[in-house]
N, C-alpha and C positions, 0 to 999 in steps of 0.2 A: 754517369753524366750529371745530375743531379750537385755532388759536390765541385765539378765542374761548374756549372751554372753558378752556385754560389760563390765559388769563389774571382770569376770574371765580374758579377754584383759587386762585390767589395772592392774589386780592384776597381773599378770604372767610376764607383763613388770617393776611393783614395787620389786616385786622378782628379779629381774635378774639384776636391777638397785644400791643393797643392796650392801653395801662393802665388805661382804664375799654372795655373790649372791646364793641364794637356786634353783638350777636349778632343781630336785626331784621337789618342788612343784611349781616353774614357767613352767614344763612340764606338770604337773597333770590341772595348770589351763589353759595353752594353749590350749589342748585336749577338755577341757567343753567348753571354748569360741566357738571353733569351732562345738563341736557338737551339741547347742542350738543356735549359728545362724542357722548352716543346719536344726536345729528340728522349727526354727522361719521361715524357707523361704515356709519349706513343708509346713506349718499350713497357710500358708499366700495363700498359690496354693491349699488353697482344702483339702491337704490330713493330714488328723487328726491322730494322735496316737495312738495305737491299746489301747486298753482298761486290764489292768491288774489288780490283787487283789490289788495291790498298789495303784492304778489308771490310768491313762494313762501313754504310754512311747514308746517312741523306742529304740526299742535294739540295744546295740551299735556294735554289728557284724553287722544288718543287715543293720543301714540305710544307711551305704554308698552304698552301690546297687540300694537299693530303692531309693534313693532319687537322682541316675544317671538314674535308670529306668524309672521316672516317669519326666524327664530333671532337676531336681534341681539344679544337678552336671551337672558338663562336666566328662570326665574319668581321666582328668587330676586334680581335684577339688577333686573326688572320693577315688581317690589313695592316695592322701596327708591325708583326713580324715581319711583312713584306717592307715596311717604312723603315725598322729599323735595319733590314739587307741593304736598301738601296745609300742609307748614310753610310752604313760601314765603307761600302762601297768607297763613296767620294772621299769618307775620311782616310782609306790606305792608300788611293790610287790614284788621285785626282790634285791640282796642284791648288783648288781653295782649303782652307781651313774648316772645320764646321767651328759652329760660337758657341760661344760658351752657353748662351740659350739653347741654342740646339741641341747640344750634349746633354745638357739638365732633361731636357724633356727625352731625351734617346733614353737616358736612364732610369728615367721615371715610368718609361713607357714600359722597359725592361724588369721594373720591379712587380708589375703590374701580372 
């Protein structure tokens, strides 16, 4: 997960980098950066991914909790992950744009 992570980082700052910059999906990939390092730190501490018909995963409501719960996060680290789900969000499925500000900071938030 890990070079997952890094490589949604690169992609989400190539995005944003573009002369007409796709902020929609340099948020969508800030959002995965950040949720498969968090899903790369938990696996590295022990705590595995629950097991589903898909195969393993964690749900992305819950692991920011989790993974504050169990020290991953600090509540500061916790919050941002939760901010950057809720852009993903509007950026795949919602009919506004995110701005270009908002993406800079999705992915800054992401490198973090």
């Amino acid at each position: 997960m890990e070079r997952k992570a890094h490589e949604n980082l690169d992609a989400a700052r190539a995005l944003l980098a573009l002369d007409e910059p796709c902020t929609n999906a340099a948020t969508s990939r800030a959002y995965y950066a950040a949720y498969q390092a968090c899903w790369a730190l938990m696996a590295d501490r022990g705590h595995q991914p629950p097991t589903t018909e898909r195969g393993v995963y964690f749900s992305h409501k819950e692991l920011p909790e989790l993974a504050r719960l169990v020290g991953v996060l600090d509540d500061e680290q916790s919050e941002r992950l939760e901010f950057l789900e809720a852009q993903r969000v509007v950026a795949d499925y919602f009919p506004e744009d995110i701005t270009a500000r908002g993406a800079s900071e999705c992915v800054e938030s992401a490198e973090l």
